[in-house]
C-alpha positions in Angstrom: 88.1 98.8 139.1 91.0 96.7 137.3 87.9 94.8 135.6 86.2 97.1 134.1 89.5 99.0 133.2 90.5 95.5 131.4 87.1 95.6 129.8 87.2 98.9 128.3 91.2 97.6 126.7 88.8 94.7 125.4 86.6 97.1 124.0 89.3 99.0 122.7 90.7 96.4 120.8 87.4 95.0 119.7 86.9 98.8 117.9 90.0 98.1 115.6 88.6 94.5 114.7 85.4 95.7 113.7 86.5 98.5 111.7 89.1 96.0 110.3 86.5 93.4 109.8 83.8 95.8 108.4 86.5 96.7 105.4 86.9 93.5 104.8 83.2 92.7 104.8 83.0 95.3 102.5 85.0 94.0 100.0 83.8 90.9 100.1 79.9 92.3 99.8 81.1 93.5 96.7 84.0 91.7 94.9 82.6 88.8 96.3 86.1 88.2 96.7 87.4 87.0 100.3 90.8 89.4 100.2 92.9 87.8 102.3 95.7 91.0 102.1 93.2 93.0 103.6 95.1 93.1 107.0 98.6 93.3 105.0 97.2 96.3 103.7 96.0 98.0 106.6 99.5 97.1 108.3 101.3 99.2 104.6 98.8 102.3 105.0 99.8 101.8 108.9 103.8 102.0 107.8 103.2 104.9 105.1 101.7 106.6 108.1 105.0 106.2 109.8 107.5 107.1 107.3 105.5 110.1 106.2 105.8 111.6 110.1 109.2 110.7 111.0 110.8 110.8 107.3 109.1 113.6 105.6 107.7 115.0 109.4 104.3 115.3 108.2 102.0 116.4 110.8 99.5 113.5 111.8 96.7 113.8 109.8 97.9 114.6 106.8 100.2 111.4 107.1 97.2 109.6 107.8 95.3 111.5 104.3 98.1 110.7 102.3 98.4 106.7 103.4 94.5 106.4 102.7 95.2 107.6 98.9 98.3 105.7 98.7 96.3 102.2 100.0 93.3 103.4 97.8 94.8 103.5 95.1 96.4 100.3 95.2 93.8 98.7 96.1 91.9 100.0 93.3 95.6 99.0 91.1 94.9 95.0 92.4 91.1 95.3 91.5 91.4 96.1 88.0 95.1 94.1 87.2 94.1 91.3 89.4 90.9 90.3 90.5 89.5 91.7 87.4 91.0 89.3 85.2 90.3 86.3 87.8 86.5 87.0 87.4 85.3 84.4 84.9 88.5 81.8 86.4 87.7 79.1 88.2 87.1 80.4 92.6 90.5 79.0 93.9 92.2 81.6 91.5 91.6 84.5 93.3 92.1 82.7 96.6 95.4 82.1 95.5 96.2 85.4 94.3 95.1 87.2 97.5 97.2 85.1 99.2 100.4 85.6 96.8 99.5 89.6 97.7 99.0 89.3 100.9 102.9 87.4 101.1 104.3 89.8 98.8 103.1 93.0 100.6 104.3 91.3 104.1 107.7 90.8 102.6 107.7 94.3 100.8 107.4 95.4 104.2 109.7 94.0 105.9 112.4 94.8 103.4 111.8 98.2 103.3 110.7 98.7 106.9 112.6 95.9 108.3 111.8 93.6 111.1 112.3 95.7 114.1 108.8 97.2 116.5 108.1 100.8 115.8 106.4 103.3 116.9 104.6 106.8 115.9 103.5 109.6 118.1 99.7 110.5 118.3 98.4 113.7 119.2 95.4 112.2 121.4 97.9 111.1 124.0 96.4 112.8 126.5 95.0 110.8 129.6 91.2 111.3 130.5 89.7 110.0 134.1 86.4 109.3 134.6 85.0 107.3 137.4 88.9 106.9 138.8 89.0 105.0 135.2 92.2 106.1 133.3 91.9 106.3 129.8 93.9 107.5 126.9 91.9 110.5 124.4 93.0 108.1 121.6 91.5 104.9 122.6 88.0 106.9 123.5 88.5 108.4 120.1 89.2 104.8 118.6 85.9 103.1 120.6 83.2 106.3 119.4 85.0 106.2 115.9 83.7 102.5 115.6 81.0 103.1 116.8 80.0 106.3 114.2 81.6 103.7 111.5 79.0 101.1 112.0 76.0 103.2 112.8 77.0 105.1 109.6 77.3 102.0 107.5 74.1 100.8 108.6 72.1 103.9 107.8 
């Protein structure tokens, strides 16, 4: 029983990477670019998500609608006023400037968010059984999400 529980937290876990990795494979299909801030800024849409519930106390999803434009946006800001102008430069360029972005959004971060752990509240806390297997409604939702993501993509 504690096996396949620890299995489906693998799984879990392995649902956020692949969304995170198919975004990033995205990008690169396209830009031909390997963005390097691409995790920094999933971890800024991740804290605009936070402020907007417990500064503003937006409800969830509209937090969530409101970081996705916010993130858009900027990543559509870096594309044209960055890796734009690195095109025709030589390939380390744009390396280098995905790094500089990537340690200028971590440090953006941490001085306006600080350095301390935080948390937000989700409205799938709920706890499903099934098969005396407890699961939370959220990770489920995280692990079919994936799943819909990729089959989506591939279609």
């Amino acid at each position: 029983e504690i096996l396949i529980q620890q299995l489906f937290n693998g799984l879990t876990i392995g649902s956020v990477y692949s969304l995170v990795a198919l975004g990033l494979t995205l990008v690169y299909g396209i830009l031909h670019i390997p963005n390097f801030a691409h995790g920094a800024l999933y971890m800024l849409g991740g804290y605009i998500t936070l402020s907007m519930m417990t500064l503003y106390g937006v409800n969830y999803w509209m937090a969530m609608f409101v970081s996705i434009i916010v993130v858009g946006l900027l990543g559509v800001l870096l594309e044209r006023f960055v890796f734009r102008l690195l095109r025709e430069a030589p390939p380390l360029h744009d390396k280098i400037a995905a790094i500089g972005i990537l340690l200028f959004l971590e440090a953006f971060a941490q001085f306006v968010w600080g350095a301390d752990f935080h948390t937000m509240t989700s409205p799938y806390g709920q706890v499903v059984n099934i098969l005396g297997l407890t699961f939370t409604l959220q990770r489920l939702l995280i692990i079919v999400s994936a799943i819909a993501v990729m089959v989506l993509l591939y279609l």
